[in-house]
N, C-alpha and C positions, 0 to 999 in steps of 0.2 A: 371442278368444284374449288373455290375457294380454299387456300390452306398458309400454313404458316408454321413453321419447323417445331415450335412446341416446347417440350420438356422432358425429360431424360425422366423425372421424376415430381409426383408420385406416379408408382405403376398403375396401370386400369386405367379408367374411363372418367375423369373431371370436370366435371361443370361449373364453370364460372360466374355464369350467369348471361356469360356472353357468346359463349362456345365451350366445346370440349377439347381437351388435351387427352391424346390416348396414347401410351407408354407399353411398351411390349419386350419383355426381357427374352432374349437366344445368341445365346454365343453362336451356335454351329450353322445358323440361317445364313442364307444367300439374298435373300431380298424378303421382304414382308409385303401384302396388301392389305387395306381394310375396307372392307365388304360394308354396305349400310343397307340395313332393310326395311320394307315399308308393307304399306296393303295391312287390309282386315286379319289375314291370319300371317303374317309379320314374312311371308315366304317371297315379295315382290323385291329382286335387290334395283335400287336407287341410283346404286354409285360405289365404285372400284375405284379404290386410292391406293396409289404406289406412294410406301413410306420410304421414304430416301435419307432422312435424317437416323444418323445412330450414334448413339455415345456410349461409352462403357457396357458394349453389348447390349445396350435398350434400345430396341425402335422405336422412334416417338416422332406425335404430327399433331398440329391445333388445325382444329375444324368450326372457324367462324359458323352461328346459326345455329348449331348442331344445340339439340334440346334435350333437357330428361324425357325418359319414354323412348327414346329412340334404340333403335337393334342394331345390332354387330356381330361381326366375326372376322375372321382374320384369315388369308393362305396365307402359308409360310413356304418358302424356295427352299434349299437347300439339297445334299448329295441324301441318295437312297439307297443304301448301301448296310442293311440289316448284318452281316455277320460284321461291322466295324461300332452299329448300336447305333446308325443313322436312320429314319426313319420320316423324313422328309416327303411331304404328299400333297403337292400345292392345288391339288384337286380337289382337296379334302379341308371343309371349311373348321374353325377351328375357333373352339369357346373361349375366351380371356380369363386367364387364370385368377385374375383378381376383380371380376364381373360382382358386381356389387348386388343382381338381380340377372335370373335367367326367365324368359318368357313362356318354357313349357316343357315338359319332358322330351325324351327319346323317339324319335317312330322308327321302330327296327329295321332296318331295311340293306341288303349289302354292302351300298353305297357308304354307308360309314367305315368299312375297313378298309386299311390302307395296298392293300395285297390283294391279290384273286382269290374270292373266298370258293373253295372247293377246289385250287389249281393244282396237281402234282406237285409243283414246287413251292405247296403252301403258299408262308407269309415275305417268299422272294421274289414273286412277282408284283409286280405296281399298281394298283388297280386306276386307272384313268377318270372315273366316274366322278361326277361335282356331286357330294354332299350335303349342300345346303340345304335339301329340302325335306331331309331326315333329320336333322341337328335341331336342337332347340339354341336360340340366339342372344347373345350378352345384351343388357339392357343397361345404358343411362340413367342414374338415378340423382333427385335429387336428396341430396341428404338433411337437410336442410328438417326440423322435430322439434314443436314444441315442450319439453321434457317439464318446465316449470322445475322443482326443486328437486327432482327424480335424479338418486345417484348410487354406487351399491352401498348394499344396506350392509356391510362389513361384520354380520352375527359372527360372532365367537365365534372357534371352529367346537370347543367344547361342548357348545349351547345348543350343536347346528342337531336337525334331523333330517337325513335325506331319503326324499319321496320319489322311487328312479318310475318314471313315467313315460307316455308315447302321448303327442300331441294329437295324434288324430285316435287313438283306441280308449282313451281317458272321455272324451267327448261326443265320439260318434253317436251311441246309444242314449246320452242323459237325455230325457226325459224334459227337463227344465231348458237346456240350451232348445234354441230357435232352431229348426232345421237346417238352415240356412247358412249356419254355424258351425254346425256339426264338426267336428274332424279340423278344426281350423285353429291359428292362433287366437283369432277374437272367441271361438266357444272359451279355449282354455282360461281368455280372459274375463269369462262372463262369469257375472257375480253368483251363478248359483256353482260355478267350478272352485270359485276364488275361495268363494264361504265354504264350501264345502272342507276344503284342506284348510285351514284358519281353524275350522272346529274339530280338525281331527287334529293339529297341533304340530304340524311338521311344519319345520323351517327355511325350505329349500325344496324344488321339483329340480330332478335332475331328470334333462331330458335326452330320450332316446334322440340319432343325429336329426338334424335340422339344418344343417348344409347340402347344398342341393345335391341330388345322389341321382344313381342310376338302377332301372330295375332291369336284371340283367337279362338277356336276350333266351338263353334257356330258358328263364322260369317263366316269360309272356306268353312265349308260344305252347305253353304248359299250360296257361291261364291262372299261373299264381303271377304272384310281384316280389320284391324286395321290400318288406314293409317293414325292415326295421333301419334302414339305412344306411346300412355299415360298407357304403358303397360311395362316397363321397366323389363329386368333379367339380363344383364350386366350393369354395373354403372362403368364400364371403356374401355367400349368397345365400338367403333364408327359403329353404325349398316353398318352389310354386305352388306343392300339391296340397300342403297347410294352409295357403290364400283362400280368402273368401271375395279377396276385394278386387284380384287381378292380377297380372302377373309383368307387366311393365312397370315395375317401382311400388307397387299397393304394397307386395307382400313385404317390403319394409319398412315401411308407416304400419300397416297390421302388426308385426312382429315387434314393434318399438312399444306400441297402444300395451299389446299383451306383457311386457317388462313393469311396463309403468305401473298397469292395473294391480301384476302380484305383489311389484315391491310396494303399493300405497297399499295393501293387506299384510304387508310383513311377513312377504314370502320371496327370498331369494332364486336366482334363476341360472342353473348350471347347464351347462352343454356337454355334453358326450360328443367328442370331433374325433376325425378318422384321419391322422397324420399320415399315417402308415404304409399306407397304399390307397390308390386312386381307383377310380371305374372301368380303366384303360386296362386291366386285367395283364395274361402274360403275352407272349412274343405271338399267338393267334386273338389278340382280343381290337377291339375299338378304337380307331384313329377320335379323339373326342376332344381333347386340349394338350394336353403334355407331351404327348407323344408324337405329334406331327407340329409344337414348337419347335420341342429339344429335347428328343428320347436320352441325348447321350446325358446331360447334367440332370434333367428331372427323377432318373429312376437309377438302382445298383442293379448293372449288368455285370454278369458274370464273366470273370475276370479274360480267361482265355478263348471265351467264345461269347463275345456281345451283341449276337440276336439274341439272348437268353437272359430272362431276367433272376436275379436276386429273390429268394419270395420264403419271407420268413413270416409272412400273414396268413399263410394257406389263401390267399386272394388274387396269386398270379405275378404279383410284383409288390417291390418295396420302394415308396419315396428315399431319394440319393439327400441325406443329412450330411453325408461330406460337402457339399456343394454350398456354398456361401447364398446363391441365390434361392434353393429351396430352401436353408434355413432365414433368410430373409423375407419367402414367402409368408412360414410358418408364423415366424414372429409378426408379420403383419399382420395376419388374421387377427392372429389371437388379441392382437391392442385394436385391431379396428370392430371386432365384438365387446371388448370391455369399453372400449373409448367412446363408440360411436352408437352400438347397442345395449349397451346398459347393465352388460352380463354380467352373473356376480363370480362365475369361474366355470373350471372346466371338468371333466373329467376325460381323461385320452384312453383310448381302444389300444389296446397292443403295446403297452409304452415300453413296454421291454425295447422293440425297433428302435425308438427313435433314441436309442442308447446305442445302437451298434456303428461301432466306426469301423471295422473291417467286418472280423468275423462275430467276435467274441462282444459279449455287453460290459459295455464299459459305465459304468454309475457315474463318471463325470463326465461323459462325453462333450463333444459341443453345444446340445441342442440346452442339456441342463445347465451346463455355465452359463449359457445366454440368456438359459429364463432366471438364474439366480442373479442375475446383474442384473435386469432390467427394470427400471424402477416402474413400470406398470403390471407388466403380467406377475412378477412376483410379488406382489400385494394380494391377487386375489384367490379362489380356492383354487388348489389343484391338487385332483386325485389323478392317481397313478393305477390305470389294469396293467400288474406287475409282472406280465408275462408275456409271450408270443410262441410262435410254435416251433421256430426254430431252436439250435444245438443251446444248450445253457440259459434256456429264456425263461426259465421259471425264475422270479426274481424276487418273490416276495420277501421285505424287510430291507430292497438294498438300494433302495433310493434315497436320495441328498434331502438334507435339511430342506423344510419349505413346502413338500411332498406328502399328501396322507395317499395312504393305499388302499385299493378293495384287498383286503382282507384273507385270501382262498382258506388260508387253514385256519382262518375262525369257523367260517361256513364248513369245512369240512367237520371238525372238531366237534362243535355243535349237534352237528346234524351226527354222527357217529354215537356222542352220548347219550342223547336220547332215542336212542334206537338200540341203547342196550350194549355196545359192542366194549370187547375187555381193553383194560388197559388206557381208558382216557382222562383218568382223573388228575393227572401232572400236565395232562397237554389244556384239559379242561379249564384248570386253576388261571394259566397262561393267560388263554384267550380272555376269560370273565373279568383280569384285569388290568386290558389296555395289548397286552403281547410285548411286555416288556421286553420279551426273550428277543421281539425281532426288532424293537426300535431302541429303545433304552442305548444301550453302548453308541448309539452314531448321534446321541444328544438329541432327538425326538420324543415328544412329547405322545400321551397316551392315544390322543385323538389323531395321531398318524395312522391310525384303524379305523379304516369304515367295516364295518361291522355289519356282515350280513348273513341272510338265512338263504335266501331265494335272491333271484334277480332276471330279467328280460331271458337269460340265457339258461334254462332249465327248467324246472317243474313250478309251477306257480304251489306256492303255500298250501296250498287246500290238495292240489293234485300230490304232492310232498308226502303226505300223510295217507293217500289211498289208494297209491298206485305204484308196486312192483316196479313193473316193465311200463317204459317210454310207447308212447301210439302215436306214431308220427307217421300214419299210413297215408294221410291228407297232404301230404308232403310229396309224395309223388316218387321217394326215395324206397321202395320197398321198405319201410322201418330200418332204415342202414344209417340213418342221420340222427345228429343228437348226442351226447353222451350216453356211454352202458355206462358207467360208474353208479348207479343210484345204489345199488349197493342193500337193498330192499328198505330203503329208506321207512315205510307205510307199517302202520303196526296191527295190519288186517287183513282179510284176502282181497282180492287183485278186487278192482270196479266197486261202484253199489252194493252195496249188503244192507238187508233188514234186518241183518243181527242189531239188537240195540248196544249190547256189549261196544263192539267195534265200531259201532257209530262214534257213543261217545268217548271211546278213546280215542279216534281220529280227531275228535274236537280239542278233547284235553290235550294232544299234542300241537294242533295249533295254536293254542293257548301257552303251551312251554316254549317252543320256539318264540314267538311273541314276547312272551317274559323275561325270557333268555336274554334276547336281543336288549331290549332295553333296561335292564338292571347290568347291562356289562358295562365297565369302561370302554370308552373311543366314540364313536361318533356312527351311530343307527345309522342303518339305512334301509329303510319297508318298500320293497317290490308292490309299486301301485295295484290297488284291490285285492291283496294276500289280507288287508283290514277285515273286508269284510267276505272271505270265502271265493274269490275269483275263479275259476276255474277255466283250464282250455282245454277239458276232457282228456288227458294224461298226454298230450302234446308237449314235449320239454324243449322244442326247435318250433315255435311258430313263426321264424324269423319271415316266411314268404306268404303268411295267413292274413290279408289286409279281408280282415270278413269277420262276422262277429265268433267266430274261436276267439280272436283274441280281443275285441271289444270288449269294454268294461260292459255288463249286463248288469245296469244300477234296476231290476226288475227283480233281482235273485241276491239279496244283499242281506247276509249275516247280522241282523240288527244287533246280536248279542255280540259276538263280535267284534264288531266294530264297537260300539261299547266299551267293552273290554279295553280293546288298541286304543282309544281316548284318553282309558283311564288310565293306561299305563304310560303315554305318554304325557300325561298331567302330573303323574306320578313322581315321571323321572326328572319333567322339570321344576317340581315342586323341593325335592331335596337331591342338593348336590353333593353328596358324598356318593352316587352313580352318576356323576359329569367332572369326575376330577380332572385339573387343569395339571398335577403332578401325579407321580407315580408313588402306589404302597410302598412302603421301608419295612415295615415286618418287624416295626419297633414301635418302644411307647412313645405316645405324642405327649408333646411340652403340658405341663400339668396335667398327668395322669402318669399310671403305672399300668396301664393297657397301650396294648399296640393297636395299631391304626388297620388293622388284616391282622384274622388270624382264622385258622382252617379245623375246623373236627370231625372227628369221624362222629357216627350215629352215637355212640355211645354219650356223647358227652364232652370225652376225651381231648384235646389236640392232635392233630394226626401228625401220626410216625410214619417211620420208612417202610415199617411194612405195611401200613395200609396203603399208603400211598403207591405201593410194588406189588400189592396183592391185584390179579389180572382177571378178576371175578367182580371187585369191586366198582360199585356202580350207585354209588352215594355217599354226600359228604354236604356239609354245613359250611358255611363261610361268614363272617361276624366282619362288619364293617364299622370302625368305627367313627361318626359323623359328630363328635363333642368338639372337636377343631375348627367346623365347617358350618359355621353358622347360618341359619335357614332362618325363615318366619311361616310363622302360620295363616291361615287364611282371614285372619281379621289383621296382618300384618306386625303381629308381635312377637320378637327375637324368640328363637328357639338354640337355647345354648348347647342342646345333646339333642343328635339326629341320627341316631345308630341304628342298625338294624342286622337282622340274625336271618339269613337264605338259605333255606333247608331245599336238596334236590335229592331227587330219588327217582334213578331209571331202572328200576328192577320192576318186574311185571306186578310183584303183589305189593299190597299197601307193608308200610316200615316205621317203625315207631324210633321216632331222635329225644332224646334225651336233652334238653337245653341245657347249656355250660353252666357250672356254677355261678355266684351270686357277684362275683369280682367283673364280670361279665354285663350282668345286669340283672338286677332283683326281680322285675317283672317285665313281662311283652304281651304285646298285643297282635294278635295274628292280621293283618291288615292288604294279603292276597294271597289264594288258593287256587291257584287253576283247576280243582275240582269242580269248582264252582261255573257254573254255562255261564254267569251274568256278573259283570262287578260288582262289588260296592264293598264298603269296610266291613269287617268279619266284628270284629271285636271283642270275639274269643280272646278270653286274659290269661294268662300262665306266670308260675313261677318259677325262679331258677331252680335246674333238677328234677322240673315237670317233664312228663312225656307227652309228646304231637304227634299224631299220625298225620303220615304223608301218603298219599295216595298212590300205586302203582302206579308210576310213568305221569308222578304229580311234583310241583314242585309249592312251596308254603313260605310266604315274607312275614318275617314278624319285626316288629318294631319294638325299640328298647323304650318301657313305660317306667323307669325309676330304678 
């Protein structure tokens, strides 16, 4: 074939128009080939090219002719030599780490491992066996997207609301998508998905991963999948199994269409990416891309015995962020999603890891200076999961400037006080506004907290509220997977009850949590369909459930509900003293002799040390003051005083508060009760020094009326 020595750089697979230049990074390689494949199910190979060109440890070759659409892989030469961390298997075809499109998942089969799978001396013997026809194969793409004026939509981080979702379980079941559609990026883009979240009022879908992943070899032959993704081997390639359109280059035109369609709705579009670790699992796992490049630079092999990998993911191994070339992998991605696909940011799985430069997490390590220089990736959002499972990875509140985080001990916090438990009304105060305690001193702002109740990873909202104990027996796990910690989250006995009592408590808690959430400072985030009653039968691990457990069941939808979550989120963006852009001072604001926050007990009172110490107590008022914070009303006319008075009460019986004296404010108007099954303004009036009942395990907004 035809060739011509090429380019050192960029890495992956470039079309010109005239050909492709293909670029392959490995220090510890002995010689590279590139594979090209053809035929109806893409398994016929074409053509073996010896790449002979190499510069600064890149192998690279230009391929006259060569088209988008076209398949690839690569062997790689090198020593095999497992206890030095070499791993070398030129038998063993191998996916391009920066493959822009993969043409189709995994077929399980021996042949992908690089070692005698079953040999007494395990993963030290070589397995000889060609690979090709198990692998799925790197695609040419062209990139080349009519975008028209499509750019991110850069919403406030104050303003944002994020909706954490799965591209195929949001879609599967609607009802309105096309079948055809179903489970795809074009459903998610189709206007009866787009409108749907438009009217419920979030600003952002934060999506479970979408870089191509692997479903791992135990759970097929089990007949589950990996359906949540947290299993990444492309980190620029939008997984094939969301396509509707094909899997040679469609599912990036599909995935660019779906960008374009949420951001012309005014819906921002975040990724959940998997730095951390790869598909390649530990030192018995998958020869698939990395590991039969350059096991020794792609992954942290343990120090004095390097068959052995590093693995603070609980997933067998950890991405090597010492290594200049995976952190130049990383930063590619990331700018060729905002650059190329239109992303409006991220959110990262485990980001404690990609802090570690030896042992210990380090808060400025490499990976974070580089995204704080960069003048692309740090422009756009980026959440931080403040933890991992290794020694010291619990990390919440110690990320750098630029960083907002999931939150764990709001969600802890939260879900404790309304459940009754002593002692949370100091940690309670914290969370409701913004967690000063954890961002505040390193110069971060309130919306460094995403703020959550639920999420992908535990009890869905509805299940939250009615179920004890985890049922993760569909899991294949004896019930051993999941978290124990719920802690009897449920304010009822275990499953269904026709008690109506505990019916509707289990509502009026989903209605507090809901409330909760979005009258805090920081930045919401609503576990998709917890809106309107979601359920996956007390499953809190559906991560390998691709079946309708976890499909949205829009046939079983909380009309009240969701109602509710509309109006609350209409609510919060309608007055902004619950989207502060700064932090309470717990003093009076410029023209007035009222402080901007201030806290009471039921009585009326301000609260003291000892209520605030009493470990019984389980209610308390909080007065915000919005006369600073100018709002408009809904025919658009300034509204100078936008205050409001949040009475909560997690004690079982109902509790009568005392409104503050007149300094406070002369009259309010009760204007949300989650007693109440359905919204709408109460309009209940009071005066200062009036008494309000609050309803056991109810919480009551009232609004300052003069």
């Amino acid at each position: 074939m035809k060739q011509r020595p090429g380019r050192s750089y960029p890495l992956g697979a470039t079309w010109d128009g005239a050909g492709v230049n293909f670029a392959l990074f490995s220090e510890n390689a002995t010689g590279v080939e590139l594979c090209l494949f053809d035929g109806a199910d893409g398994q016929e190979p074409v053509a073996q090219v010896r790449v002979e060109e190499r510069t600064d440890q890149v192998w690279h070759i230009y391929l006259p002719g060569v088209r988008p659409g076209q398949r690839y892989g690569y062997h790689v030469h090198g020593p095999w030599d497992p206890p030095a961390g070499h791993r070398f298997n030129p038998a063993k075809l191998v996916l391009d780490p920066y493959a822009k499109a993969i043409d189709r998942t995994v077929r399980w089969n021996d042949t992908l491992f690089g070692y005698e799978v079953g040999h007494p001396d395990a993963d030290l013997r070589r397995d000889e066996r060609d690979s090709a026809a198990a692998i799925p194969k790197s695609v040419v793409v062209d990139r080349t997207f009519r975008w028209g004026g499509d750019g991110q939509l850069r919403i406030p981080w104050h303003d944002t609301i994020l909706y954490e979702t799965h591209v195929k379980g949001l879609t599967m079941r609607h009802p309105e998508v096309p079948e055809n559609l179903r489970g795809t990026y074009a459903g998610l883009g189709h206007p009866a998905v787009t409108d749907y979240l438009r009217r419920l009022g979030v600003t952002a879908v934060e999506l479970l991963p979408v870089h191509q992943f692997v479903a791992d070899r135990h759970l097929v032959e089990r007949g589950l999948t990996n359906y949540w993704g947290y299993n990444s081997i492309g980190y620029f390639a939008p997984d094939v199994r969301y396509a509707s359109s094909g899997g040679l280059g469609q599912q990036v035109i599909e995935f660019k269409t779906m960008v374009k369609t949420l951001h012309a709705a005014g819906i921002e579009v975040i990724l959940d990416v998997v730095y951390n670790h790869t598909a390649e699992g530990n030192h018995l796992g998958p020869t698939l891309a990395f590991r039969g490049i350059d096991n020794a630079s792609y992954y942290r092999l343990v120090p004095d015995d390097r068959r052995y990998y590093m693995d603070y993911t609980g997933c067998g191994n950890t991405l090597n962020m010492m290594h200049p070339r995976v952190l130049q992998l990383i930063m590619d991605s990331l700018r060729y999603w905002i650059q190329e696909m239109h992303v409006d940011g991220f959110r990262f799985d485990l980001a404690a890891t990609l802090a570690r430069e030896l042992h210990d997490v380090d808060r400025l390590g490499a990976f974070f200076d580089i995204v704080h220089q960069d003048p692309i990736i740090s422009q756009v959002k980026l959440i931080a999961e403040p933890w991992d499972l290794g020694e010291g990875g619990y990390q919440v509140g110690n990320f750098p400037p630029g960083w907002s985080e999931w939150n764990g001990k709001y969600r802890d916090t939260v879900r404790d006080f309304w459940r009754g438990a002593d002692r949370t009304l100091g940690e309670l105060a914290y969370r409701l506004t913004g967690s000063s305690d954890l961002y505040e001193t390193s110069g971060r702002r309130p919306y460094a907290s995403v703020n959550f109740v639920t999420a992908h990873d535990g009890f869905t909202l509805a299940d939250l509220v009615a179920y004890t104990d985890k049922h993760n027996e569909a899991n294949g796990e004896d019930n051993r997977d999941g978290t124990d910690d719920n802690r009897s989250w449920n304010c009822g006995a275990e499953g269904p009850t026709g008690d109506p009592g505990v019916t509707a408590l289990r509502a009026r808690q989903q209605r507090n949590f809901l409330a909760t959430l979005f009258l805090s400072q920081g930045v919401p985030m609503l576990l998709g369909g917890d809106e309107f009653g979601r359920t996956q039968q007390g499953n809190n691990n559906a991560y390998c459930q691709d079946n309708e457990l976890s499909w949205y069941d829009w046939k079983q939808v909380d009309e009240g509900l969701l109602e509710f979550t509309q109006r609350l989120i209409r609510f919060r963006k309608d007055h902004p003293v619950f989207r502060r852009r700064l932090w309470f001072q717990g003093r009076p604001i410029r023209g007035s002799e009222v402080k901007d926050i201030a806290w009471f007990s039921p009585d009326g009172r301000e609260m003291q040390e000892a209520h605030w110490d009493d470990a019984s107590a389980k209610s308390l008022a909080v007065f915000l003051n919005g006369r600073a914070i100018a709002t408009r009303d809904e025919n658009g006319r300034r509204i100078a005083d936008d205050s409001f008075l949040l009475l909560f009460n997690a004690h079982h019986e109902p509790l009568t508060f005392t409104i503050p004296g007149p300094r406070w404010g002369r009259r309010w108007t009760t204007v949300l009760d989650t007693r109440e099954p359905r919204p709408g303004p109460k309009g209940d009036a009071h005066a200062a020094g009036a008494a309000v009942t609050v309803e056991g395990r109810g919480l009551v907004v009232l609004r300052r009326a003069g």
